[in-house]
Every structure is written in C-alpha cells, then in structure tokens.
N, C-alpha and C positions, 0 to 999 in steps of 0.2 A: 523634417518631421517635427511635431508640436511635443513640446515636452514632457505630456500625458502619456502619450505613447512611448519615448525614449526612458519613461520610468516604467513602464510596463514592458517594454523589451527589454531592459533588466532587468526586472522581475522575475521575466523568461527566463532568460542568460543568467538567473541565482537559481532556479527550480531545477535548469539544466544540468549544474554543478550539480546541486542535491542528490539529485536523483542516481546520477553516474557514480556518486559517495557509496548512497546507500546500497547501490545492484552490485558495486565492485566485493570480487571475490576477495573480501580481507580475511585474514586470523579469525577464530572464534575471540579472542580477548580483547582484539584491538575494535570488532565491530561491537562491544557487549560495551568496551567504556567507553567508546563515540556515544551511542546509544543511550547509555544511562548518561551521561553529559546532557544530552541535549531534553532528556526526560526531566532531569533536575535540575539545571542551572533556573535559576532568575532573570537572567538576562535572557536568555533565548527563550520562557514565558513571556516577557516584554514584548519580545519582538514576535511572536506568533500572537501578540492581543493588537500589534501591529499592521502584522501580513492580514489577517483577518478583519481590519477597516478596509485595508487596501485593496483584497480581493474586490468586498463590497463597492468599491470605485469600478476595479476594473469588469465587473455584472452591468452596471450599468453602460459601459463603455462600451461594452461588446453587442449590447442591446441599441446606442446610440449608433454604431457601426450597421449595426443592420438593418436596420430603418433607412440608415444615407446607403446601404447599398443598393438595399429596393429601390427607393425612388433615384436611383441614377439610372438603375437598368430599365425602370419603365420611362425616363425620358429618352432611354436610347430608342425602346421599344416606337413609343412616339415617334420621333423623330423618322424612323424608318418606314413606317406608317403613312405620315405626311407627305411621302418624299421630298424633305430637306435635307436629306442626308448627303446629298453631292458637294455642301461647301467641306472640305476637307481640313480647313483649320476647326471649325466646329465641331468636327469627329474626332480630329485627334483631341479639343479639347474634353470632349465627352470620354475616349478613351483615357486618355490621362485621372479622368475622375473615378472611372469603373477601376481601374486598376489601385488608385490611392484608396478607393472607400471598401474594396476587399484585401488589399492588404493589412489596412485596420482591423476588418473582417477577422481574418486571419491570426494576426497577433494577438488579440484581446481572447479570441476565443481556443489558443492554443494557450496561454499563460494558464486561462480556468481547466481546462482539458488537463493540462500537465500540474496543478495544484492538485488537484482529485485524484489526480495516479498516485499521485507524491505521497497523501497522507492513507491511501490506502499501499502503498507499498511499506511504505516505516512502518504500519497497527500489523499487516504481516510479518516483517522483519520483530518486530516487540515479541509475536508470538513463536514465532521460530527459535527466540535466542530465552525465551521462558520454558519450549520445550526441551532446547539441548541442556539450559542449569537441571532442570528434574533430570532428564535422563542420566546427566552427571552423577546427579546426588544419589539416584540410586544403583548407578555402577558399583558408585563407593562404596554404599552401604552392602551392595549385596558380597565386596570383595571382602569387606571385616567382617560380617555378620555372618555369613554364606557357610563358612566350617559348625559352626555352633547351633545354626539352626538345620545343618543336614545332621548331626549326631542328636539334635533333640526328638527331629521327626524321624529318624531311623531306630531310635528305642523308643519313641510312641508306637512306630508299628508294629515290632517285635512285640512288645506288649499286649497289644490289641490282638497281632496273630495269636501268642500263647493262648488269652483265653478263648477266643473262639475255636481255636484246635481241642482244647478243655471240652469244653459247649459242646463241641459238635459229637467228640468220643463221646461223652457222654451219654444226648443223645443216640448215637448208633449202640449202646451197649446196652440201655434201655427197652431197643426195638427188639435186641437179641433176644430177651427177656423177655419178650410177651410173645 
C-alpha cells in the first residue's frame, strides 16, 4: 500500500478512536472536561487547522480513486466485450486492479464519511452538555430561590384575591341597591 493511503488509513483508525471517545457512555464531568479541552486547548486548534489540509488531500484522493475505479471496470467491460477475456493471467490482473482501485475507493471515502459524522457528532455532544449546565444552573437556582419566591407569589395572590373579593362585594351590594 502507497503511503498516501497508510496515512489516510490512520487517519481512519484516529477518527475511529474519536468517534468511540465521544459516543462512549462517560460521567457528565469527565465528558464536559474532555470536551472543554479539546474546545480550548491550542494545540488541538493546530492540529484541526491540520486535519483540515489533510482532509482537503484525502477529497482529492477519493476523487483520484474514482476516476481509476471507472476506467478499470470499463476496461473490464471492454475486455468482455471483445472476447479476450479467456487469457486468465489477464483477468486476474484486471481483477487484482478492480479490487486495489475500490479498496482505495473505499478507504478515502469512508475517512471523509467518518470526518463528517465526527464533527457533526461533537457540535451535538457541545449542545447536549450546554443543555445539562442550564438545566443544572437552573435546578440550583430553583432549589435556593424556590421557598422565597413561593411566599412572594402566595402573598401576591392573597393580596390580589382580598381586593377583588372587595370589588366584587362591593359590586353585588351595589346591584342590591338599585
């Protein structure tokens, strides 16, 4: 394998890890400070202004892939066509080539496939561990604040009841009267 490839099937075999990081079922704390680590550091900025040349290699590659896999399968097409296809070292070399020019096929465009899930899986994971801090913050808040604001709004209504029971006698004593 050319060693375009064997850096792009690490590529893989890093996005694999990733990926398995981010879905596994951790802590709320332990996946919040992976998370904010990799939102913040410097160095993993570097290296995602990195991954993001690199994809740019492996688009083109995947696209270089596909072009050699067409024109292999239409030389097979040919071939069968013509009837040459009886010399049997010639097929297997023709097969040897359909199978290396889709396995390229294959790895270039599962690396891009599995980048794309990746940073759409973290911008979800971002938002999942944005909604559990609020709903935290407001657990909290509603567990210290929660007594003081039920005695506030339970004499605001009392309040509000008395005058409109006021109001209303009122009215009815009114009606008696005419």
């Amino acid at each position: 394998m050319a060693i375009y490839l064997q850096m792009t099937f690490s590529l893989l075999m890093l996005e694999m890890g990733l990926f398995i990081s981010l879905v596994l079922p951790l802590p709320f704390t332990w996946r919040r400070a992976m998370l904010k680590f990799l939102a913040e550091s410097p160095i993993v900025a570097k290296l995602q202004f990195g991954l993001k040349i690199l994809f740019i290699f492996v688009v083109v590659l995947f696209v270089d892939a596909v072009q050699h896999m067409l024109r292999v399968h239409a030389e097979g097409k040919e071939i069968r066509q013509s009837g040459m296809g009886q010399n049997l070292r010639g097929e297997s070399d023709w097969r040897t080539r359909k199978f290396l020019s889709e396995r390229n096929m294959y790895l270039t465009g599962s690396t891009l496939f599995l980048s794309l899930m990746l940073s759409r899986v973290y911008a979800v994971i971002l938002d999942l561990i944005k909604v559990q801090e609020d709903n935290a913050l407001l657990r909290k808040q509603a567990k210290e604040g929660g007594d003081d604001k039920y005695v506030t709004l339970k004499k605001d209504y009392d309040d509000l009841s008395a005058r409109y029971n006021a109001k209303f006698d009122k009215a009815a004593d009114s009606k008696k009267a005419i």
